[in-house]
C-alpha positions in Angstrom: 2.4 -22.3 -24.4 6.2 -22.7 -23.6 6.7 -20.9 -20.4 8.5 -21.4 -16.7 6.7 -23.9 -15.0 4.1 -21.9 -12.8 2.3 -23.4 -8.9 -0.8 -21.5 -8.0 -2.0 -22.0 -4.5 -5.4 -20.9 -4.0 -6.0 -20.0 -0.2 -9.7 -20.7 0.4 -10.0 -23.2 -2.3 -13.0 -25.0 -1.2 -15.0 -21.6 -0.6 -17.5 -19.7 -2.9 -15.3 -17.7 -4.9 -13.1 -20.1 -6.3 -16.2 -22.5 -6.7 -18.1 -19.7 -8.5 -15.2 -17.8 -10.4 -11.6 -19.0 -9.9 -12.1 -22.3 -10.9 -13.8 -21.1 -14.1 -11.5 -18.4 -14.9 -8.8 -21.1 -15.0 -10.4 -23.5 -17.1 -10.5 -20.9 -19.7 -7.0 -19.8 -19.6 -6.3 -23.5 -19.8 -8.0 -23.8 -23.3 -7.2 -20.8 -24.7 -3.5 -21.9 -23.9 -2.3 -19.3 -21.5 -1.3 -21.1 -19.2 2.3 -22.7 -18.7 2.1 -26.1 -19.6 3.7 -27.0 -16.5 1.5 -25.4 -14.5 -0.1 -26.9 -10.9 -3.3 -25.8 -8.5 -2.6 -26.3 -5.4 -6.0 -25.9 -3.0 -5.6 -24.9 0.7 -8.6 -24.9 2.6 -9.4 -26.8 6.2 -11.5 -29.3 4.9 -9.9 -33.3 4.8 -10.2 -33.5 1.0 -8.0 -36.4 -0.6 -6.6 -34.9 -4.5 -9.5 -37.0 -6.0 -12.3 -35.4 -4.1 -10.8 -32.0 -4.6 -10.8 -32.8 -8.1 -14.4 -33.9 -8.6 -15.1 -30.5 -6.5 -13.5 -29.1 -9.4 -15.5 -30.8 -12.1 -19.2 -30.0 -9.9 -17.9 -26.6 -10.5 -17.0 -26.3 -14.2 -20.2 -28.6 -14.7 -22.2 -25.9 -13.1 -20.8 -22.9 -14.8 -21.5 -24.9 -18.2 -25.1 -24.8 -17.8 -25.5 -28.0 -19.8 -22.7 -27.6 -22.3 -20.5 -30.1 -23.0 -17.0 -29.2 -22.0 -13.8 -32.1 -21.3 -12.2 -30.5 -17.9 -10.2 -34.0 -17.7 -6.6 -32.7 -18.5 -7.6 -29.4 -16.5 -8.4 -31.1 -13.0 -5.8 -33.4 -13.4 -3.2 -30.0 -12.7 -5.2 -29.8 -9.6 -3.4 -30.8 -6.1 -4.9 -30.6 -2.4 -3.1 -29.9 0.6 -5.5 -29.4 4.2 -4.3 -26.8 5.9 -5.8 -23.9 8.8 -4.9 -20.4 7.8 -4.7 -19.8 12.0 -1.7 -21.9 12.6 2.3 -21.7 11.7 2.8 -24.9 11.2 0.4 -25.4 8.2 2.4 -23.0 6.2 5.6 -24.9 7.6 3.3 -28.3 5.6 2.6 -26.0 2.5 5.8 -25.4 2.2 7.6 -28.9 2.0 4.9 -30.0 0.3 5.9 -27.0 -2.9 9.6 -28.5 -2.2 8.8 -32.0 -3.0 6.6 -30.9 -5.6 9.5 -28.9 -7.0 12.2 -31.8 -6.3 9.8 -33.9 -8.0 9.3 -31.6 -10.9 13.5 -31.4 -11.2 12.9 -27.5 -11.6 12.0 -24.2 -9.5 8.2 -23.1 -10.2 6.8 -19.7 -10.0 4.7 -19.5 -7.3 1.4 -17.1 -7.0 -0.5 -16.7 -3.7 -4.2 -16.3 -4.1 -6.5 -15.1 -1.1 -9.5 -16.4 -1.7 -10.7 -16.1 2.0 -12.3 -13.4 4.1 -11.0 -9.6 4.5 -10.8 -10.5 8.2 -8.2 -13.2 7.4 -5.7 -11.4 5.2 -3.3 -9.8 8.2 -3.0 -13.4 9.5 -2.3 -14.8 5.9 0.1 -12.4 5.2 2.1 -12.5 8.3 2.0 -16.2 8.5 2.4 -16.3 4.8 6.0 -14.1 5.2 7.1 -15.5 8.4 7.1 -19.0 6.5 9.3 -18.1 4.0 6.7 -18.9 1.5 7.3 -15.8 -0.7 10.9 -17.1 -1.3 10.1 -19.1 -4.7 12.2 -21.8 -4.6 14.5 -24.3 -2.3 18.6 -24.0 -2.7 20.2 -25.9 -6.2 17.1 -26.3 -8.1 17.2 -25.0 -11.6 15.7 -21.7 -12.6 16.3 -21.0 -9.0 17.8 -17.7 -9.2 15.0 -16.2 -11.6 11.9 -17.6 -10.0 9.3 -14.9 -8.6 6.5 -15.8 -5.8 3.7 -13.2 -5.8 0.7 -12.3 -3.8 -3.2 -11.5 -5.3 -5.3 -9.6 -2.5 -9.1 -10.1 -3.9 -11.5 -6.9 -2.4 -12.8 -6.0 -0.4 -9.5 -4.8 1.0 -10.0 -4.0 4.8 -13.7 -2.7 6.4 -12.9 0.6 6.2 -10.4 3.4 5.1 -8.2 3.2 8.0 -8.0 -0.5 8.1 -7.2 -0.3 4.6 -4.2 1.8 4.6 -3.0 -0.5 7.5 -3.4 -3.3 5.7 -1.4 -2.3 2.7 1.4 -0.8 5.3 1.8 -4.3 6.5 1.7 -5.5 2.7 5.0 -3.3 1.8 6.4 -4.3 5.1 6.3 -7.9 4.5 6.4 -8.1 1.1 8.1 -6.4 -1.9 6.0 -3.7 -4.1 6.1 -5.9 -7.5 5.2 -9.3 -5.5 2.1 -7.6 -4.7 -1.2 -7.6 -6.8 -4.4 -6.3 -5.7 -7.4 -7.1 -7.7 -10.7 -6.1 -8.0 -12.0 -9.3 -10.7 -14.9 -6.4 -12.1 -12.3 -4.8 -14.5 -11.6 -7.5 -16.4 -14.7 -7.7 -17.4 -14.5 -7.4 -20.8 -17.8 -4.6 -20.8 -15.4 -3.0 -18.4 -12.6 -2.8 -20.2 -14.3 -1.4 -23.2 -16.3 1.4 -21.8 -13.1 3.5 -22.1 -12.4 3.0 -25.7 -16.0 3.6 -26.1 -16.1 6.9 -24.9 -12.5 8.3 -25.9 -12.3 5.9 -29.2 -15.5 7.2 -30.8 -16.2 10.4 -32.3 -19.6 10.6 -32.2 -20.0 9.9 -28.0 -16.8 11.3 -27.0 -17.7 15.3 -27.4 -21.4 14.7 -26.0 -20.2 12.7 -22.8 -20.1 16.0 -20.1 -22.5 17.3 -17.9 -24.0 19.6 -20.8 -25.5 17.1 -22.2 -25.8 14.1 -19.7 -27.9 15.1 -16.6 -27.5 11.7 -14.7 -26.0 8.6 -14.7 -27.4 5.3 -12.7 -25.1 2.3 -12.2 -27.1 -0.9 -11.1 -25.4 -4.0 -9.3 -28.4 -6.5 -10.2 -28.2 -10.3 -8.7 -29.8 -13.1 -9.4 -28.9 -14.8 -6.4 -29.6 -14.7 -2.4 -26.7 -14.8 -0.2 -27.6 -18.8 1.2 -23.9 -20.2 -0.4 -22.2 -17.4 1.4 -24.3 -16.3 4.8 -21.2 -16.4 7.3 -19.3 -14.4 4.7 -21.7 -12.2 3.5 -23.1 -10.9 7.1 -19.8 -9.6 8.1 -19.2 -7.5 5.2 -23.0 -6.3 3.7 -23.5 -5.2 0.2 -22.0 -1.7 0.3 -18.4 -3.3 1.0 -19.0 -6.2 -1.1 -19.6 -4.5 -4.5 -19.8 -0.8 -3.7 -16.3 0.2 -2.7 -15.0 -1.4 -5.1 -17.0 -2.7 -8.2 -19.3 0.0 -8.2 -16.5 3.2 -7.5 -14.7 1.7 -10.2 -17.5 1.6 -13.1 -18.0 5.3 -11.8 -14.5 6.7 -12.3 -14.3 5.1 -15.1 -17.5 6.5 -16.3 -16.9 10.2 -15.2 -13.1 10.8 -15.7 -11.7 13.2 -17.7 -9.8 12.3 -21.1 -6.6 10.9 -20.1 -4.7 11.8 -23.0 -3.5 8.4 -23.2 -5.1 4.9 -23.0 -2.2 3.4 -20.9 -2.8 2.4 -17.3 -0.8 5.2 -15.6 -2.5 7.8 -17.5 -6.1 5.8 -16.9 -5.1 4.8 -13.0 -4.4 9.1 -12.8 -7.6 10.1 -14.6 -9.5 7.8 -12.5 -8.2 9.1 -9.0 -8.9 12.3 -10.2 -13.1 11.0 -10.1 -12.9 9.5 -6.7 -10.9 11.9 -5.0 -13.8 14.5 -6.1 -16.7 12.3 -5.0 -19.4 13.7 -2.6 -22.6 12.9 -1.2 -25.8 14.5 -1.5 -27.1 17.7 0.6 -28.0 17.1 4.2 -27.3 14.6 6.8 -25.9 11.5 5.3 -29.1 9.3 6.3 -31.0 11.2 3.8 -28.6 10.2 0.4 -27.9 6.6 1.5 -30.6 4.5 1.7 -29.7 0.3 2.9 -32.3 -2.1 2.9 -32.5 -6.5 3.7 -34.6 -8.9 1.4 -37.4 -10.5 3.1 -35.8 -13.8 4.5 -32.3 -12.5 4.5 -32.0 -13.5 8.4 -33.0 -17.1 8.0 -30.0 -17.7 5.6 -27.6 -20.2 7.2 -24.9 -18.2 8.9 -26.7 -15.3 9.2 -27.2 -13.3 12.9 -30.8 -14.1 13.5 -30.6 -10.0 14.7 -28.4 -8.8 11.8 -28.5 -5.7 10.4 -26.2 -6.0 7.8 -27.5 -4.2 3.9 -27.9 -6.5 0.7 -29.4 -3.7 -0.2 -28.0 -0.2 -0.9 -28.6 3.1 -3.3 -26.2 6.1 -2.9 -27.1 9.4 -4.5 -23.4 10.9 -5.2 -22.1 13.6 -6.9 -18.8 14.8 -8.7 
């Protein structure tokens, strides 16, 4: 593919979700050829990895996620670069930055740059003010080529904030620091490609689409079923719980998408519309709130490591919810 050369740096990049998705997700786009040929992965993350050792993270990763297949990640990894870094202090964005220069310098031409937190919720105000005040999200240095038409963008990964207010505070700060189109925030659950299709099933099909109301459906159950504990993630996990994890986002999403209204057009305005339209209608069962939302903790849930020997936190949760 014949595009503008393109530097993702991957904040995080030695944590679980980059391990267990990100690293995957761009392996494929790799071979199915969507991504720039001059592209570069640049990880961030405190730990002292060298480029080799950050690389053969990278291949433990893609060999796990292949479950025994044979795949050749070789010309992949090699696109991979490693810069140590702490997300707490200025002058590790100051490093970040020369380092993209004299990548750039080297390169003889201005990259696109995308900004990917892969770190904790409770991380992302200091990310993005540091990542501003740097002068990160200005692409490229002075007199390189392409200068003038390079973008930098930002991709937020949920949960977004630990509750409403904190939210909408966050995102204030968001369109403070940054502009509206350098901003992407992403819940990784649509693209799921059983996602994606559940609308054309229902508004594609003739013989679901008139039957798909409350005349004829009495209840719908979405399930969030894992396989796995929380041991890879304890620290992570114990300060945000199941219900913030999945059900804010994941879960609210599969529901508006599963009780909206036709939106006379399968575009994303008319979609992003319908599905407001869901969630701004969503309400709890009768009675005090204790009684419709049940939480629950597996067995050996505090023994994890990083868990609060004390914690309360839910890995377990089941909302009854009406619209």
């Amino acid at each position: 593919m014949s595009l503008k050369p393109l530097t993702i740096v991957i904040f995080g990049a030695t944590g679980d979700l980059f391990q267990k998705k990100l690293a995957g997700a761009l392996f494929d786009l790799h071979q199915k050829k969507l991504l720039p040929e001059k592209t570069e992965i640049v990880g961030f993350s405190r730990k002292p990895f060298s480029h080799d050792q950050f690389h053969a993270f990278i291949q433990n990763a893609l060999a796990a996620r292949a479950n025994g297949k044979i795949i050749e990640p070789d010309e992949f990894v090699g696109k991979a670069l490693y810069h140590q870094g702490d997300l707490n202090t200025d002058e590790s964005y100051a490093s970040l930055g020369r380092f993209l220069e004299e990548r750039d310098q080297s390169n003889g031409v201005c990259s696109d740059k995308l900004f990917y937190l892969a770190v904790p919720p409770n991380l992302y105000e200091t990310v993005f003010t540091r990542l501003a005040k740097s002068g990160l999200a200005i692409p490229c240095a002075p007199g390189l080529p392409d200068e003038a038409q390079a973008w930098s963008r930002i991709l937020v990964e949920k949960p977004f904030g630990n509750n409403q207010k904190e939210a909408a505070r966050l995102d204030r700060l968001l369109g403070k620091l940054f502009e509206e189109n350098q901003i992407f925030r992403i819940d990784h659950y649509l693209a799921k490609e059983a996602i994606q299709n559940i609308v054309s099933f229902r508004f594609s099909n003739g013989l679901f689409e008139p039957l798909w109301n409350r005349k004829h459906i009495e209840r719908v159950e979405l399930k969030f079923l894992e396989k796995n504990d929380a041991s890879a993630r304890g620290s992570f996990y114990d300060g945000v719980g199941a219900l913030r994890d999945i059900g804010q986002n994941h879960l609210l999403q599969m529901l508006a998408l599963v009780a909206m209204e036709n939106p006379g057009a399968l575009n994303a305005d008319a979609i992003r519309s319908a599905r407001r339209k869901v969630l701004d209608n969503v309400t709890g069962g009768s009675g005090a709130m204790e009684k419709w939302i049940t939480k629950g903790q597996y067995e050996s849930y505090r023994q994890e490591t990083g868990v609060r020997p004390d914690s309360d936190t839910e890995t377990y949760f089941k909302i009854q919810a009406r619209v």
